[in-house]
C-alpha positions in Angstrom: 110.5 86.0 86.6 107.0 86.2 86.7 104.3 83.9 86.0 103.5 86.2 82.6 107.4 85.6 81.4 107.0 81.9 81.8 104.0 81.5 79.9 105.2 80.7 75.9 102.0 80.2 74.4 98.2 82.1 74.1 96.6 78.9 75.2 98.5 78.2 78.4 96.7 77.4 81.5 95.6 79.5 84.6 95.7 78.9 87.8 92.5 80.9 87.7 91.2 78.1 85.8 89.6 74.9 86.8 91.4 71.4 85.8 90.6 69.5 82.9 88.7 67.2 85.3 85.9 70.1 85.8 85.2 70.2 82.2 82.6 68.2 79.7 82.3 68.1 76.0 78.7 69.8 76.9 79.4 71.9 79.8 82.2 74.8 79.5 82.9 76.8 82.1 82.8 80.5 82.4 81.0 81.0 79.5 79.2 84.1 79.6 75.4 84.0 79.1 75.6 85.6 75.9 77.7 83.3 74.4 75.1 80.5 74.6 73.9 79.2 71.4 70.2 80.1 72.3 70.2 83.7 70.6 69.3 84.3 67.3 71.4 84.8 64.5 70.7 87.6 64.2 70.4 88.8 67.6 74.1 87.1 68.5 75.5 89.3 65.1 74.1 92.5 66.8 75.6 91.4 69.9 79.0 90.3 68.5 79.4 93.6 66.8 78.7 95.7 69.8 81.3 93.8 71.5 84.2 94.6 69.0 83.0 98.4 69.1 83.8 98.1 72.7 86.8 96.3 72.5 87.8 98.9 69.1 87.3 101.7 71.5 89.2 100.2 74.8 92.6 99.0 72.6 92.6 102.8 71.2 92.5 104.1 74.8 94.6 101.5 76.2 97.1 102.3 73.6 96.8 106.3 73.8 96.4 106.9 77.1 97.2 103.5 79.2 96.0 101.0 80.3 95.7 101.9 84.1 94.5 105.7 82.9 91.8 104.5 81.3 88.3 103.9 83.0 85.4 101.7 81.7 83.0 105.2 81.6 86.0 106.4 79.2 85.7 103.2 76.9 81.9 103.3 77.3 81.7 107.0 75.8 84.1 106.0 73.2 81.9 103.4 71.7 79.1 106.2 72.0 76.9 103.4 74.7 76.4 103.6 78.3 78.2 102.5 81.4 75.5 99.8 81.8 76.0 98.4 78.1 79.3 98.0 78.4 78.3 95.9 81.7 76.4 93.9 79.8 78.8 92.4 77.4 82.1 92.3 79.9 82.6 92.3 83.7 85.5 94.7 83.4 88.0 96.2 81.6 90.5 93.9 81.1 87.8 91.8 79.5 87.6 94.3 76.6 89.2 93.5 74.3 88.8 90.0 74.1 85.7 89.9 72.1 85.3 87.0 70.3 86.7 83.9 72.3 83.1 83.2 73.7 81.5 82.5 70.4 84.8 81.1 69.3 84.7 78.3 71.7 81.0 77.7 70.8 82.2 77.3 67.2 85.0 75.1 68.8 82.6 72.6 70.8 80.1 72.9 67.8 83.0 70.9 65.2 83.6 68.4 68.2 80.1 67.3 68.5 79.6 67.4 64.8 82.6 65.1 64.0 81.8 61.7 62.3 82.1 58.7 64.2 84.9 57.4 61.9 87.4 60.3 62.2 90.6 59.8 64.4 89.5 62.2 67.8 93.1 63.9 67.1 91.8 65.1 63.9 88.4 66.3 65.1 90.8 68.3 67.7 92.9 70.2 64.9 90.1 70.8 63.2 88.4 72.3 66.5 91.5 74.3 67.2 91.5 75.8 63.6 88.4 77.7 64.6 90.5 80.2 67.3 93.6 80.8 64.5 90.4 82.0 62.0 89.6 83.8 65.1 92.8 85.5 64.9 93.5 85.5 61.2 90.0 87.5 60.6 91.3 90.7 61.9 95.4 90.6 61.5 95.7 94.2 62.3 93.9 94.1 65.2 95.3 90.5 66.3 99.1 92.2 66.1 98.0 95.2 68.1 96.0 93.2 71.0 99.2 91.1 71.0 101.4 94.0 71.5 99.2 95.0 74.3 98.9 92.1 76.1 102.9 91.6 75.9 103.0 95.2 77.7 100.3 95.1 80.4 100.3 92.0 82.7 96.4 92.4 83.8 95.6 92.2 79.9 97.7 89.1 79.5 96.6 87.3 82.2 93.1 87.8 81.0 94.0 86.2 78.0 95.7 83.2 79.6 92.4 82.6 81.7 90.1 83.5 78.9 91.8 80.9 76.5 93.3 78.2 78.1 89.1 76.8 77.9 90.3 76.1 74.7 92.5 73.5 76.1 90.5 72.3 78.6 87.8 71.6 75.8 90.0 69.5 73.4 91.4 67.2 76.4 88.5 66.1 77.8 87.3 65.3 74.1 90.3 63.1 73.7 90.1 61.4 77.3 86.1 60.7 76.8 87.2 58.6 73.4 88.7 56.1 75.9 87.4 53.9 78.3 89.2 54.7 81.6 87.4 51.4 83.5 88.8 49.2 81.3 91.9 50.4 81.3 95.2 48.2 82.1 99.3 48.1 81.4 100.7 48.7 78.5 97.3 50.8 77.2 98.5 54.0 77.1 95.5 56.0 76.4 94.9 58.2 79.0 98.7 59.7 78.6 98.5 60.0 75.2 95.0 61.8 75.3 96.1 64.6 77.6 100.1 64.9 75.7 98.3 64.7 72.1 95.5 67.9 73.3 98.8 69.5 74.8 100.5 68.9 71.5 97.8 70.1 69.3 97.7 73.5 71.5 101.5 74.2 71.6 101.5 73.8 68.0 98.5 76.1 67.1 100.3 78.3 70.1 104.1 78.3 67.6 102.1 79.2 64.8 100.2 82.0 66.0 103.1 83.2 67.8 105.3 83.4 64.9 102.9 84.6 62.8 101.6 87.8 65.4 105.6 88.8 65.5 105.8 88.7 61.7 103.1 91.3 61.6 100.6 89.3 60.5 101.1 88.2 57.0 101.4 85.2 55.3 99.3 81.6 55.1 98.8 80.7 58.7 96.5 78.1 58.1 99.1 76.5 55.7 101.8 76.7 58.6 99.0 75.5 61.1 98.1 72.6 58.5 101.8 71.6 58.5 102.9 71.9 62.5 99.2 69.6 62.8 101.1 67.3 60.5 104.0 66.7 63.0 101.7 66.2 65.5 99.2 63.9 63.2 102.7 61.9 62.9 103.8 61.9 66.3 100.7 61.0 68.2 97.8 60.0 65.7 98.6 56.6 64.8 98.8 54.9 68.6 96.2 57.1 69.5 92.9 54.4 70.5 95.6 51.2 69.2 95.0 50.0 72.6 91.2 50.0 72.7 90.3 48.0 69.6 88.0 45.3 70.1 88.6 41.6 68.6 88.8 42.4 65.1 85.5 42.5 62.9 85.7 40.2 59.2 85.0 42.0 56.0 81.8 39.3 56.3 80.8 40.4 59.8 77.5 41.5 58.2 75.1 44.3 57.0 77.7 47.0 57.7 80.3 46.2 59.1 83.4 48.2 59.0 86.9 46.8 60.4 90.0 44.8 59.6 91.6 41.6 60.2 95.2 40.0 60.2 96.1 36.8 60.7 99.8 35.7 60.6 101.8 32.5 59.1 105.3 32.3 60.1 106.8 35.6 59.3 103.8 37.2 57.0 101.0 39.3 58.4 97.9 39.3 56.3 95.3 41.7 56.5 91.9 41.5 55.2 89.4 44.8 55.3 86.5 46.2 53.8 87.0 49.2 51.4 85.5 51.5 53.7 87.1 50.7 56.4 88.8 53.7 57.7 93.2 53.8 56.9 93.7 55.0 60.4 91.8 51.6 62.0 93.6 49.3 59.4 96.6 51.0 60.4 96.3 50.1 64.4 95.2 46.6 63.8 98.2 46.3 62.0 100.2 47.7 65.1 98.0 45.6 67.3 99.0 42.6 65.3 102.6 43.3 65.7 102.8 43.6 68.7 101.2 40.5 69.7 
């Protein structure tokens, strides 16, 4: 069996790749100079659209003629550009047609930076991860047939493996910076449920999209994403950070001050919180309390 067969997801890791370790929320690897945020709009839509043309242009001659048949000056001529421009945008042709997953994981890192301080980080992560299923969801018929390639030629889906398992890479070390790893100690559990919980999140998107590419592309895959994110919401989000709360803050802790506190006589737990303190907080100082 080869390493290809084994794989059951698109966002599986590489051994191409780095580990998470190598990986900050403001520092992703291989991303190609044109994928930095620095270009205009209007200058990274004229690039983003040359791309597809090239990737429009390879798919038709991977799937007409093959893909070992097929040279980059054959794609090139195809999109009506030069050698050189086709150079420009990918550093061969297995890169093709693969367009979008630079600007995708800028979009990606974009929605974890911009995430409000109150929101569970496992949230923040299926919201993150919702940006490469739009990825695939823009363009169904072309999502289906890139699948169908990549499930036929090896160098294709190995591209893809190494391209998107960043993906992954991104959302864990979002999830292990939301905990302190000097203070950690038994019994907090943290740093395991960080890296299961990004896993999680990514074999779910990686069922949906699955199912969804061998259906042909039809149907609500944002609903079916929304309700695998649930199970994994369910499974993962509530002891997710229970560890790390401090000593809880009182509702009269001062000008702005957001937390919860029980307090427990005999067999009843009381719990006293501002009304904008967050559910999923209340919810772990509860669990805290109980355990206690």
């Amino acid at each position: 069996m080869t390493r290809t067969d084994r794989w059951g997801g698109l966002l599986q890791p590489s051994a191409d790749c780095p580990p998470p370790e190598s990986v900050t929320a403001c520092n992703v690897p291989h991303m190609s100079d044109s994928a930095k945020p620095s270009r205009s709009p209007a200058a990274s839509s004229q690039r983003l659209r040359m791309r597809r043309e090239l990737a429009a242009a390879a798919m038709e001659l991977f799937a007409t003629k093959g893909y070992e048949a097929t040279t980059v000056d054959e794609i090139a001529a195809t999109a009506g550009v030069a050698r050189r421009t086709f150079f420009r945008h990918f550093r061969a042709k297995e890169e093709a047609i693969f367009p979008d997953h630079d600007d995708t994981l800028v979009r990606a890192q974009a929605v974890l930076e911009a995430a409000p301080a109150h929101e569970n980080p496992l949230d923040t992560v299926c919201r993150g991860i919702k940006e490469v299923m739009r990825m695939y969801a823009a363009s169904p018929k072309g999502s289906v047939e890139r699948y169908k390639l990549t499930r036929e030629v090896p160098a294709l889906r190995e591209r893809e493996i190494a391209s998107v398992a960043r993906y992954e890479r991104l959302f864990t070390r979002y999830l292990l910076g939301h905990f302190d790893e000097a203070a950690h100690r038994d019994g907090d559990d943290d740093p395991l449920l960080a890296e299961v919980a990004a896993s999680a999140v990514v074999t779910a998107h990686n069922h949906v999209l699955r199912r969804w590419l061998r259906g042909g592309g039809v149907g609500d895959v944002e609903a079916e994403l929304d309700h695998a994110f649930a199970i994994v919401r369910r499974t993962f989000g509530t002891g997710f950070g229970a560890n790390r709360l401090a000593a809880p803050q009182r509702a009269d802790a001062g000008d702005g001050a957001v937390g919860a506190e029980t307090k427990r006589e005999d067999e009843v737990l009381v719990t006293v919180a501002r009304t904008d303190t967050p559910i999923g907080e209340i919810m772990r100082t509860i669990e805290q309390a109980l355990r206690d």
